[in-house]
MINU-930466 format. One line per 4 residues: their letters; for each residue x, y, z of C-alpha. Coordinates in steps of 0.05 Angstrom, whole numbers, plus 5000, padded with zeros to 4 digits. Layout:
A) X:Y:Z | ...
//
This chain:
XXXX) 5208:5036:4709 | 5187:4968:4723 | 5114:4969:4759 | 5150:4910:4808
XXXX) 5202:4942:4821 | 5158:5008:4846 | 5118:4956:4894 | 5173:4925:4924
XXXX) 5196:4997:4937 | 5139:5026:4968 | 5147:4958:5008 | 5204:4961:5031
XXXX) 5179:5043:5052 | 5131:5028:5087 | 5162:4970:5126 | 5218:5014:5142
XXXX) 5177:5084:5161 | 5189:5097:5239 | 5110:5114:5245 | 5089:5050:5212
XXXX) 5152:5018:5261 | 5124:5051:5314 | 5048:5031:5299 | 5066:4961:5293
XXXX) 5101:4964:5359 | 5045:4991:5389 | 4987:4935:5370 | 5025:4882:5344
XXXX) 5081:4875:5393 | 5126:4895:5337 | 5116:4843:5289 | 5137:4848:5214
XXXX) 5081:4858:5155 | 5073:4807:5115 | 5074:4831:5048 | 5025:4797:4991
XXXX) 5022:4813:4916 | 4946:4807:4893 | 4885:4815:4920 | 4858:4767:4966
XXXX) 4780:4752:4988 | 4787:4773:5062 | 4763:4707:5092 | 4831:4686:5069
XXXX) 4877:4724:5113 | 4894:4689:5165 | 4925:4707:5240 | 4990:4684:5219
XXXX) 4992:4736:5167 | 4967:4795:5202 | 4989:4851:5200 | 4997:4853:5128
XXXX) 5012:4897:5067 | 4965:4867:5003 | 4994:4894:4941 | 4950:4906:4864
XXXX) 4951:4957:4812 | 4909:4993:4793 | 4886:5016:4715 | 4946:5059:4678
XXXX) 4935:5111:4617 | 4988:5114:4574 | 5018:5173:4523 | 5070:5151:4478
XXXX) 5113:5205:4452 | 5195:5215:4413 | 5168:5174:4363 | 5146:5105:4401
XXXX) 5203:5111:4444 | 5178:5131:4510 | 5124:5124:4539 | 5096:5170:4594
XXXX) 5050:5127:4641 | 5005:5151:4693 | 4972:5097:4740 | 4966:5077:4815
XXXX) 4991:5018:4857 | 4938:5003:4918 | 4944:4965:4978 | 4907:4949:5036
XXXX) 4941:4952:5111 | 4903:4894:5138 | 4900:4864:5212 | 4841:4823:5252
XXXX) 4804:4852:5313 | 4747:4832:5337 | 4724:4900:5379 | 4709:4953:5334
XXXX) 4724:5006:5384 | 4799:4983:5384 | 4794:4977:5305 | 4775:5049:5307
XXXX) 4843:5051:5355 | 4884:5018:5314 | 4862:5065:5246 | 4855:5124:5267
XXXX) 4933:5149:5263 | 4940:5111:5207 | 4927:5158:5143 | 4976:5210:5169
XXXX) 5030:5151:5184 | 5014:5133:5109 | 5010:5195:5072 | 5082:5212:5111
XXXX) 5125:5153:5095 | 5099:5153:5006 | 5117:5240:5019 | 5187:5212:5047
XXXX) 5191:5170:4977 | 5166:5205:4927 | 5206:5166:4874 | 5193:5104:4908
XXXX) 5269:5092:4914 | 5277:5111:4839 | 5218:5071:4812 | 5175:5133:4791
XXXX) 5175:5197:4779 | 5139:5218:4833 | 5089:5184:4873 | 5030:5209:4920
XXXX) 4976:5179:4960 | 4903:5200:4931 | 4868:5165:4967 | 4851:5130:5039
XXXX) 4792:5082:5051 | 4784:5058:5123 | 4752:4984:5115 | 4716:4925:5163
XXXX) 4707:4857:5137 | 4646:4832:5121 | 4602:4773:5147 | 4666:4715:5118
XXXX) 4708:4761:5156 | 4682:4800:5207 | 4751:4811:5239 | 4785:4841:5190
XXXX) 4792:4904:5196 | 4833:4944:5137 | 4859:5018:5105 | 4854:5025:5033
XXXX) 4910:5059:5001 | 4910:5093:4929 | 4980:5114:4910 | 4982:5155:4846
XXXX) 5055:5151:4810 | 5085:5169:4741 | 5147:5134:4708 | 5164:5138:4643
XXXX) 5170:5065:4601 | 5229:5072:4546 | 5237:5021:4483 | 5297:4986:4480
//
């Protein structure tokens, strides 16, 4: 499995879940995430970016086995779903659906369209910006996966 490959999958997931759709829809007017690769200080997401998908991973423990030729992997890719409001009453709006939308479109892909082995949301962390970005407003994601990594 390539680790890119498994973002760019859950990506392309989440973009495409009808919740998330529907979500969007809802208190965006529809408009597309914006997907970002690394972690970013929040003071430097921007309107234009919002709402947005912020990509990392997370540490991975590895178990080589068949005699260094496979490599069984267990780690976690995180993102954050991250938008601006200002009233924290609609923030609370806004994230409150949003771990069931989550844990429902990685349960749709599991294999994170053939990425992993399996992959499963561990954990959800409802966020607010702090006093660089008091706007921000954010969800956490942990998404536990397995893959195996094979020597050529």
């Amino acid at each position: 499995m390539d680790i890119n490959a498994a973002i760019d999958n859950l990506a392309t997931a989440l973009q495409a879940d009808a919740g998330l759709t529907a979500w969007r829809t809802t208190h965006f007017a529809g408009k597309a995430f914006t997907v970002i690769k690394g972690n970013r200080a929040l003071k430097q997401i921007n309107a234009q970016q919002v709402p947005a998908l912020i990509f990392e991973i997370e540490p991975m423990e590895v178990d080589e086995r068949l005699l260094g030729q496979v490599s069984d992997v267990d780690g976690a890719i995180s993102f954050g779903l991250v938008w601006q409001q200002p009233d924290p009453e609609v923030a609370f709006a806004q994230r409150v659906g949003l771990p069931e939308l989550i844990i429902k479109a990685v349960m749709t892909n599991r294999k994170l369209g053939g990425a992993a082995k399996r992959a499963v949301v561990s954990k959800i962390t409802p966020m607010d910006g702090d006093d660089s970005a008091p706007n921000v407003r954010m969800v956490r994601v942990t998404v536990d996966a397995q893959w195996d990594v094979t020597r050529v």
